[in-house]
C-alpha positions as CSV (number, residue, x, y, z in Angstrom):
1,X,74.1,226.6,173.5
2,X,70.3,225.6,172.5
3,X,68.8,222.9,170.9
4,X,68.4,225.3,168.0
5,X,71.7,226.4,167.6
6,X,74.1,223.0,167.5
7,X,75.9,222.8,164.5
8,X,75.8,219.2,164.0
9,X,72.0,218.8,163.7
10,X,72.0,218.9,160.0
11,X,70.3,216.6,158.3
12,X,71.6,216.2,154.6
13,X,70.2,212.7,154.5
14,X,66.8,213.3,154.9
15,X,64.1,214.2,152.1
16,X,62.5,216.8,153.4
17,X,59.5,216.3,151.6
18,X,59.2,212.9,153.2
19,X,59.8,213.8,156.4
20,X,57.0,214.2,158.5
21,X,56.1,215.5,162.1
22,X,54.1,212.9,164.1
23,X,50.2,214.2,163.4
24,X,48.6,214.2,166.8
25,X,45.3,214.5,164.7
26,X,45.6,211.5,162.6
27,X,46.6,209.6,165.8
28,X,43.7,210.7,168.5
29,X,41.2,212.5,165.8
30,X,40.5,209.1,163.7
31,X,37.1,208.3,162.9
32,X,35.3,205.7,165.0
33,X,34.0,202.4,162.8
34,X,31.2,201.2,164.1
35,X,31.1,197.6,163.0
36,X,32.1,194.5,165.4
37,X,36.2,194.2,165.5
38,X,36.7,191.7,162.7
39,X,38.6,188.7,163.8
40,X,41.1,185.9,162.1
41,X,41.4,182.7,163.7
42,X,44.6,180.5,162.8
43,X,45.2,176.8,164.2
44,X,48.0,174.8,163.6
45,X,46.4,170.9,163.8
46,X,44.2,168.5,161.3
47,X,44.0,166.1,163.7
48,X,40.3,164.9,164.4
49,X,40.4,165.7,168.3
50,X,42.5,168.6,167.6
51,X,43.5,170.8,170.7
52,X,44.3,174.0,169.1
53,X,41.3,173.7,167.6
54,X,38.9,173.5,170.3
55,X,41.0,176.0,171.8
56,X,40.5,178.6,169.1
57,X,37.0,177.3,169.2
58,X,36.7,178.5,172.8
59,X,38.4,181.7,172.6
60,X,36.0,182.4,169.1
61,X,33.2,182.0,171.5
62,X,34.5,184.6,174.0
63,X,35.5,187.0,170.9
64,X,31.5,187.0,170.1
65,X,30.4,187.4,173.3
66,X,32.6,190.3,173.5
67,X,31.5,191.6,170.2
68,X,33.5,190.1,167.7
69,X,33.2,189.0,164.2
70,X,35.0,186.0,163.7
71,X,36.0,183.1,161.0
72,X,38.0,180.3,161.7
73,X,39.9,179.4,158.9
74,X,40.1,175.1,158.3
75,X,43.7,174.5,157.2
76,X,42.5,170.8,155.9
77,X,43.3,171.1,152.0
78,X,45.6,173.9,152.1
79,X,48.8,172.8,149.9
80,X,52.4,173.5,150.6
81,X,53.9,176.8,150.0
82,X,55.1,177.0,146.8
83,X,53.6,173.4,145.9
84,X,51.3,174.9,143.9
85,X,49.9,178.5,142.7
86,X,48.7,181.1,144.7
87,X,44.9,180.3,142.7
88,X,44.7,177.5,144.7
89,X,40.7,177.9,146.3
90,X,42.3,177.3,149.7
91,X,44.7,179.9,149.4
92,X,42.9,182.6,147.8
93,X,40.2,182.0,150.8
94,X,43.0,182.4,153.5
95,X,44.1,185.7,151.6
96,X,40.9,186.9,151.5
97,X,40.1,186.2,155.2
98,X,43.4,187.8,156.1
99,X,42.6,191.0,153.9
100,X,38.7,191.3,156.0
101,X,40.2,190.9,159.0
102,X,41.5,193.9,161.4
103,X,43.4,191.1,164.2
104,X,44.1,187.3,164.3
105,X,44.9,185.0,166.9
106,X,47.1,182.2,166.2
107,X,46.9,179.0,167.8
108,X,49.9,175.8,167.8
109,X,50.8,173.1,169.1
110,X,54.0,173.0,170.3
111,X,55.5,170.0,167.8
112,X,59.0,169.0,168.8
113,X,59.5,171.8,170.5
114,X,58.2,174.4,168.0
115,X,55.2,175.1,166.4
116,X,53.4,172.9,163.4
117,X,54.5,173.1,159.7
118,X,50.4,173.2,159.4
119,X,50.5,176.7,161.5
120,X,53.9,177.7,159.3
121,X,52.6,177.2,155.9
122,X,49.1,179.0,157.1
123,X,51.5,182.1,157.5
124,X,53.7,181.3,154.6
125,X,50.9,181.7,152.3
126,X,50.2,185.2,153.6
127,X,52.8,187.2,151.4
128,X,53.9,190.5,152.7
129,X,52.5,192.6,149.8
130,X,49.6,191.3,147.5
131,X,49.3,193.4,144.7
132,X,50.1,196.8,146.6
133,X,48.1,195.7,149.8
134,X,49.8,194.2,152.7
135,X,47.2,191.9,153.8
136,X,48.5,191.7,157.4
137,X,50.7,195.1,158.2
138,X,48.7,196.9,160.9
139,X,45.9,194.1,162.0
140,X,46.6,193.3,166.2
141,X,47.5,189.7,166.7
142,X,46.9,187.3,169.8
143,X,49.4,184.3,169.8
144,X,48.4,180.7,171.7
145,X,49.6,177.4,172.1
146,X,48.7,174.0,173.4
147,X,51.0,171.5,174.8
148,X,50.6,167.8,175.2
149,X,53.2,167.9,178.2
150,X,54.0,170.4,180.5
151,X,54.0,174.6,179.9
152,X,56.0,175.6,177.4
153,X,56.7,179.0,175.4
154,X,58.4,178.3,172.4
155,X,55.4,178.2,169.9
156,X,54.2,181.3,171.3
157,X,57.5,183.0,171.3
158,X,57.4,182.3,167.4
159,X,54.5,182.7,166.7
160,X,55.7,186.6,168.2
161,X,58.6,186.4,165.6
162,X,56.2,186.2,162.8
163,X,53.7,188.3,163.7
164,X,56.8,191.0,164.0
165,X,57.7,190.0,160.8
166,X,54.3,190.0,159.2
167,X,54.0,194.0,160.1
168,X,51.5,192.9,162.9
169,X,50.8,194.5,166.1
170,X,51.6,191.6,168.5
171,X,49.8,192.5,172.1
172,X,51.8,191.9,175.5
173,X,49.1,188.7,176.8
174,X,49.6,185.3,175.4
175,X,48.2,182.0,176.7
176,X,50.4,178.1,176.3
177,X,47.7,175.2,177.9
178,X,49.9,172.5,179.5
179,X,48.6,169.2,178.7
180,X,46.1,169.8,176.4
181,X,44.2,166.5,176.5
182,X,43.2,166.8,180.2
183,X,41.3,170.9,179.8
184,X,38.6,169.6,177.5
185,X,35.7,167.9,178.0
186,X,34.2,165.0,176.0
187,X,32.0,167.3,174.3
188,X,35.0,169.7,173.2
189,X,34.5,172.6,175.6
190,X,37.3,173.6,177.7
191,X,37.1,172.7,181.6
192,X,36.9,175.6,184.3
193,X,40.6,176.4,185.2
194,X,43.5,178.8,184.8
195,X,44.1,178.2,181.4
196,X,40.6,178.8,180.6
197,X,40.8,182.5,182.4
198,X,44.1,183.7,180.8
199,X,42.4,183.3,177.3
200,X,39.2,185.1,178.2
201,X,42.4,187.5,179.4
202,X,44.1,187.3,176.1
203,X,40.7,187.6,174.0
204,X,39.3,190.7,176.1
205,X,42.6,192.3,175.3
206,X,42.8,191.8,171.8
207,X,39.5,193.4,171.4
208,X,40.7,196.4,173.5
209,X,44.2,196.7,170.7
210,X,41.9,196.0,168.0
211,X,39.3,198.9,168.9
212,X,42.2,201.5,169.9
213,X,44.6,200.6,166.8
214,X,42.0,199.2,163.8
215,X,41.4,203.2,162.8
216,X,44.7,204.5,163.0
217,X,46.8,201.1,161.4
218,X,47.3,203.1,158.1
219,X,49.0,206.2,159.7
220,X,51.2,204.0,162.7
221,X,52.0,201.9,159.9
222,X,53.1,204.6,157.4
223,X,57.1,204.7,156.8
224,X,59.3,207.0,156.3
225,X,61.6,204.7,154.1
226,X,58.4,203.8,152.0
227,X,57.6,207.2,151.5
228,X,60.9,207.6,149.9
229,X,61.0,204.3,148.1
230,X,57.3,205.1,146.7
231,X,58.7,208.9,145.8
232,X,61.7,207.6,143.6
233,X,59.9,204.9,142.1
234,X,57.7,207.8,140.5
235,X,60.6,210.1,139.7
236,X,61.9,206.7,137.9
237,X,59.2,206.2,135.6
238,X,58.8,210.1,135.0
239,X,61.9,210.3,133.4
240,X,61.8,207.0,131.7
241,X,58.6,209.1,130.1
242,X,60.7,212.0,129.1
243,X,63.6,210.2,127.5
């Protein structure tokens, strides 16, 4: 029997006029933008010698050199979700940031074995949908972590939770810097090692995701299960019209 001719490949499930087959066009034919890959940078500490910081400070400076646009966003000020209104200057300038941006890296410490409520409530106040704009579904995302003790994974691991939850593409590289305190110079900048190397690794791919995904994140990101969501919606305030 062939594939064409099995009786119990019916699909009365299925809109049909939702359904679509993968576009090889929209997929390989995008356009090319032309302006620098435009970068969000997340850390999770307010301390004044702050690790992640200078981490994401370092890895910022290899994003430019690669050819990156990049803001770091400064959590000092930024409330508690749900303490206060989404107004709030601080949180309408990390919504805004997050809605510019085409990939983030997010940097930790790793806080009781976990990352920082200051790295949580960053991601907290990015909601899921923002008027009818998801302000993170589709941008690439680079996850880090510093530790004051010995290598560990779990702030990195997530920080991947999140970024899967937040509709983000999550890329395979990720770098944890085992105690933190003894990489850094006095002047801030991060000592010649292995740690340094796997996040000019990690930076160098997230550019390469970035350019390859940044033109196509609409389409890879556009749902069958929306598309029928969105479609009955409509046919819902159509007939509300008529009655």
């Amino acid at each position: 029997m062939t594939d064409s001719a099995r009786p119990m490949d019916t699909f009365p499930n299925i809109l049909e006029e939702q359904f679509h087959q993968v576009d090889p066009t929209a997929l390989f034919g995008a356009p090319r933008s032309a302006h620098p890959p435009r970068i969000l940078m997340l850390y999770g500490s307010l301390r004044e010698r702050s690790y992640s910081r200078l981490a994401t400070e370092e890895a910022a400076r290899i994003l430019r050199r690669l050819g990156a646009e990049v803001r770091i966003f400064n959590p000092s000020g930024l409330p508690l979700p749900d303490s206060t209104s989404a107004d709030h200057p601080k949180v309408k300038e990390l919504r805004e940031l997050s809605l510019w941006s085409e990939g983030h890296v997010w940097c930790s410490p790793e806080r009781h074995g976990s990352m920082t409520g200051i790295m949580k409530a960053q991601i907290d106040w990015l909601p899921l949908s923002m008027g009818g704009i998801r302000p993170t579904q589709g941008r690439t995302l680079a996850v880090m972590q510093v530790c004051g003790g010995s290598q560990s994974f779990n702030a990195v691991n997530q920080l991947r939770v999140l970024g899967r939850w937040m509709r983000m593409f999550t890329i395979p590289n990720q770098s944890s810097v085992a105690k933190a305190f003894a990489e850094f110079d006095e002047g801030g900048r991060m000592k010649p090692s292995s740690y340094y190397n796997r996040i000019v690794d990690v930076m160098e791919e997230l550019m390469k995701f970035t350019l390859l995904l940044r033109d196509r994140a609409a389409y890879l990101t556009d749902r069958y299960s929306e598309r029928v969501e969105s479609a009955e919606e409509v046919a819902k305030r159509v007939n509300q019209r008529s009655q």
